[in-house]
N, C-alpha and C positions, 0 to 999 in steps of 0.2 A: 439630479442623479437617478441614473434606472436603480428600479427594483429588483433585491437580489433574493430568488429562495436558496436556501441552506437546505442541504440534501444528505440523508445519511441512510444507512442501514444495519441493521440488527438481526442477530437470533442470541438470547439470554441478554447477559451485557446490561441488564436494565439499570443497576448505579452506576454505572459509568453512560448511559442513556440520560440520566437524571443530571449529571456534572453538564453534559454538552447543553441541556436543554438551560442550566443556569447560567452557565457561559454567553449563552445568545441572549437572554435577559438582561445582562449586564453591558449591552452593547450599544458604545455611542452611536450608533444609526444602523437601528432595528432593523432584523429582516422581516422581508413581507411575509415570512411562514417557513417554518420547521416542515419537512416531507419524510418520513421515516420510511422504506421498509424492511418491511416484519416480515422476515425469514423462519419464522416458529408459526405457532396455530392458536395461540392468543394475544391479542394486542398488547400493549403497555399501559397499565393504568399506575398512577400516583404518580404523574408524571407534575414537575411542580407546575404554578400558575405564570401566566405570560403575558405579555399586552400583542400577541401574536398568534395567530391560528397554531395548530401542530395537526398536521394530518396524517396517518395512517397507512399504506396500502399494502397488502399481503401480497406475498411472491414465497410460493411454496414447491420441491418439489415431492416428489410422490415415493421417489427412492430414498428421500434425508439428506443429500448432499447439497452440500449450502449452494442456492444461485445467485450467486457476485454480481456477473455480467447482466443476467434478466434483471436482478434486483434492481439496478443504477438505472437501468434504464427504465424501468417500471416508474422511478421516485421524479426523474428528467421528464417522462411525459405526465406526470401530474402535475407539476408543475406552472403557476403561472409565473414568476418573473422572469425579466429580460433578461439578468445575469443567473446563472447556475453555480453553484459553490457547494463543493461537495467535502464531506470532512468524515470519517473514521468515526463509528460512535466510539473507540476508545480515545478520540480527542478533542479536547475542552479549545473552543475559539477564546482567546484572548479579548480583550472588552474592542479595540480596534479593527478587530476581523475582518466585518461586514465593509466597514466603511474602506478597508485597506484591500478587498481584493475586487471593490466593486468600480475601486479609482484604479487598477492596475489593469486589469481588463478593459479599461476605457481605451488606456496609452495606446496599446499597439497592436487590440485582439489577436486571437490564440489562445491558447490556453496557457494558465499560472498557475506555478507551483509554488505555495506559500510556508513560509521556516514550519517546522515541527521538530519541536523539544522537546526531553524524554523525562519524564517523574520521577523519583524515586519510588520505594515500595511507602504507601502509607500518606502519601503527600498530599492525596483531595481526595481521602475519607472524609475530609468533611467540608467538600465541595470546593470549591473555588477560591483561593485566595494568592490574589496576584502576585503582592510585594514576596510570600514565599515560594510561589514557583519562581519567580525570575531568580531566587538567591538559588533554588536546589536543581532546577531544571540543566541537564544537557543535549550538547549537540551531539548526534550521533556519530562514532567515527568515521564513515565510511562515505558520510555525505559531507560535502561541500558548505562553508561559508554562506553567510549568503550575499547578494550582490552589494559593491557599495554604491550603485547607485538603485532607482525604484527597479529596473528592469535589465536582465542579461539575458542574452538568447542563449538557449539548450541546447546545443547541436546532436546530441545523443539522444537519440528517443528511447534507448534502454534506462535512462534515467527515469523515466515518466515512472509516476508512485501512487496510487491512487488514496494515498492519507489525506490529501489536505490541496485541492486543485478548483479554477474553476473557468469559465468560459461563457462568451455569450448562448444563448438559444440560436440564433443563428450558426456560428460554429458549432454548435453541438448539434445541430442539422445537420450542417455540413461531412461531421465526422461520422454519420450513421452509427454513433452508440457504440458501447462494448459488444463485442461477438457473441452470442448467449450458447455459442456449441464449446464454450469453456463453463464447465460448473465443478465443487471441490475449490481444492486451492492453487492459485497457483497460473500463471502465466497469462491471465485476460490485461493485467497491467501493459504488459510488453508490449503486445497484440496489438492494446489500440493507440501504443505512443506510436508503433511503425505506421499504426493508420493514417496515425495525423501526419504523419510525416509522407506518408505517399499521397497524401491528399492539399498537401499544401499548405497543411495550419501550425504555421509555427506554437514553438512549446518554450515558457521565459520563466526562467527563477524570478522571485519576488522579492524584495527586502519589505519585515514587515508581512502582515497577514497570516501571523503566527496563531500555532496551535499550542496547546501542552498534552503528547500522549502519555495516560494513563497506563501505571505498572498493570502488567497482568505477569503469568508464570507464561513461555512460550520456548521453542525452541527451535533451533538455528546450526544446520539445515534442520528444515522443518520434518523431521522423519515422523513423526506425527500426522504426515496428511503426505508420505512419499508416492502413496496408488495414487492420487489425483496429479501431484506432480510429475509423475510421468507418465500418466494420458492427458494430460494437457501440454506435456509438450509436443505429442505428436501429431496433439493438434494444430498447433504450431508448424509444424514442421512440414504437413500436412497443407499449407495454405502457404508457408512463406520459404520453404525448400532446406529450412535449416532449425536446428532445436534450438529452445530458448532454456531459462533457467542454468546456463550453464555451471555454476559455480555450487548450487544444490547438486545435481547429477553426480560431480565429481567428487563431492562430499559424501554421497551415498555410496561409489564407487568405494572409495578410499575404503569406507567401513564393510565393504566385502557384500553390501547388501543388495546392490545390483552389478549387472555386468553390461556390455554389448557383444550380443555375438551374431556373427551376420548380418550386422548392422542394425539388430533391433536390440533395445536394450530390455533386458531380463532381470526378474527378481530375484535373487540367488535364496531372501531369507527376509524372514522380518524383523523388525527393530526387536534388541530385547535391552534391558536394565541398564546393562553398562552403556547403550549409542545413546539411550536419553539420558546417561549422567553425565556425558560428555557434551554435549548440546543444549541440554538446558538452559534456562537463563539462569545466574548466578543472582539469586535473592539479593546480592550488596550492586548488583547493576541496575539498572534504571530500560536495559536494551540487551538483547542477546545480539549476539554476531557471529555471521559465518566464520569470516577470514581467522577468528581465536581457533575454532574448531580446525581447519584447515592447516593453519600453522603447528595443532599440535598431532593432525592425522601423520602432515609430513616431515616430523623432526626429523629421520633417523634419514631419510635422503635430501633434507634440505639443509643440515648442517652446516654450518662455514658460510652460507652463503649470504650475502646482503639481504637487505629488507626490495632492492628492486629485483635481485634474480630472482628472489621466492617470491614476490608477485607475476614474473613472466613463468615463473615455474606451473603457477596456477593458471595462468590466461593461455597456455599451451595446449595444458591438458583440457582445460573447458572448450578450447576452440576444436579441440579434436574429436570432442563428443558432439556438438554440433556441426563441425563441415562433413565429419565420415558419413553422417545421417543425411546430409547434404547430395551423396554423391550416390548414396544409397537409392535414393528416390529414383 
């Protein structure tokens, strides 16, 4: 069986840093080393003990704004094993992990997307325990089952998610890494499933090679980090002729907080008290979600309507924020 390194990155987060580093401790067939990087200006100490290396490497930038895309790729070229498996430091690898996406990536290479299931509040304060994550943990609504056999092919590279994925070195060659001219939050996911996809590397749901992410407070759309999301869509847009993020945009839209005029979209205002009480994660959820926010932005025009009109209602207006930008160019 190759050897897989396990790849993650941070800035704070350091107990929920300490949960993943137990989680790979507890793994029927060890990874060859833990790759961190450290998005802050101090490393992580008291990180528990391992029969496994954990290495370090700093990716900082100069303005503050977290680098996603440099970082991954920073952890990928330190790296020595054959398989690359990268997981969210807010998610805990299951005891099977290692072994389950190191035999998934063998089947069909490409890259795989492995289940991720969501904690409640309070659930691995103190760290890791199996039998009650599988009773408390859920699946997200918005995402998909997962395969009933090992492997499904993705046809959508909008799906690609970068929680919980992994791929040979060779493929991860092949796909020249995340774009590093996206930093902040927000659209380097998209960017490099369309890579894989113009480049030929197929992208497969996993059964199996599951995570458990960790509660944190977040919010959905993310108005919390709307400046980066929308210059990184136009970086997007910019390289691929049409915006990404669609369904954030029109959440911000909705809350009067941006606009498009002339085809460029504008801040009209900033978030204030009430868009984050409406977007928040609700403490009794385990996950925040757009589509709750959405549904309750457009009650009073989407009344009467089925549960499929009011998703074409939304996939209308999101497609409209990306093709007008589209033709704009």
């Amino acid at each position: 069986m190759p050897e897989t390194s396990v790849l993650t990155i941070a800035a704070g987060r350091a107990a929920h840093l300490r949960n993943v580093v137990r989680g790979l401790a507890a793994q029927t067939v060890p990874p060859r080393e833990l790759v961190v990087g450290v998005m802050q200006d101090d490393p992580y100490d008291d990180l528990p003990e391992t029969g496994f290396p954990i290495r370090q490497v700093h990716v900082r930038r100069a303005d503050g704004q977290l680098p996603l895309a440099a970082a991954r790729n920073a952890v990928a070229a330190a790296a020595g094993g054959e398989v690359l498996a990268f997981v969210d430091v807010d998610c805990i690898p299951a005891p099977e992990f290692v072994a389950d996406v190191t035999r998934a990536v063998g089947l069909r290479g490409g890259l795989v997307m492995g289940e991720v299931m969501y904690l409640p509040n309070g659930a691995a304060d103190d760290g890791p325990d199996w039998p009650l994550f599988e009773r408390l943990a859920e699946r997200h609504s918005d995402r998909g089952a997962p395969p009933r056999k090992s492997l499904a092919r993705c046809d959508d590279y909008r799906c690609f998610w970068s929680l919980n994925f992994a791929l040979t070195r060779a493929d991860w060659d092949r796909s020249g890494g995340f774009d590093e001219r996206y930093f902040g939050y927000g659209g380097e996911d998209t960017d490099y499933g369309r890579t894989l996809e113009a480049r030929g590397i197929p992208i497969w749901w996993a059964r199996g090679a599951r995570v458990y992410h960790q509660y944190h407070a977040h919010c959905m759309p993310p108005i919390h980090h709307m400046r980066s999301v929308l210059r990184n869509t136009e970086v997007f847009r910019d390289k691929w002729g049409e915006r990404t993020m669609g369904h954030w945009l029109h959440g911000f839209r909705l809350m009067g907080l941006i606009d498009e005029i002339d085809g460029e979209l504008v801040v009209l205002r900033e978030p204030n008290e009430a868009d984050f009480a409406l977007c928040r994660q609700k403490p009794e959820r385990p996950y925040a979600n757009t589509r709750r926010v959405l549904d309750i932005l457009q009650a009073d025009e989407a009344r009467g309507l089925s549960n499929r009109e009011r998703t074409a209602q939304v996939a209308a207006a999101e497609a409209a924020l990306a093709g007008s930008s589209a033709s704009a160019t």
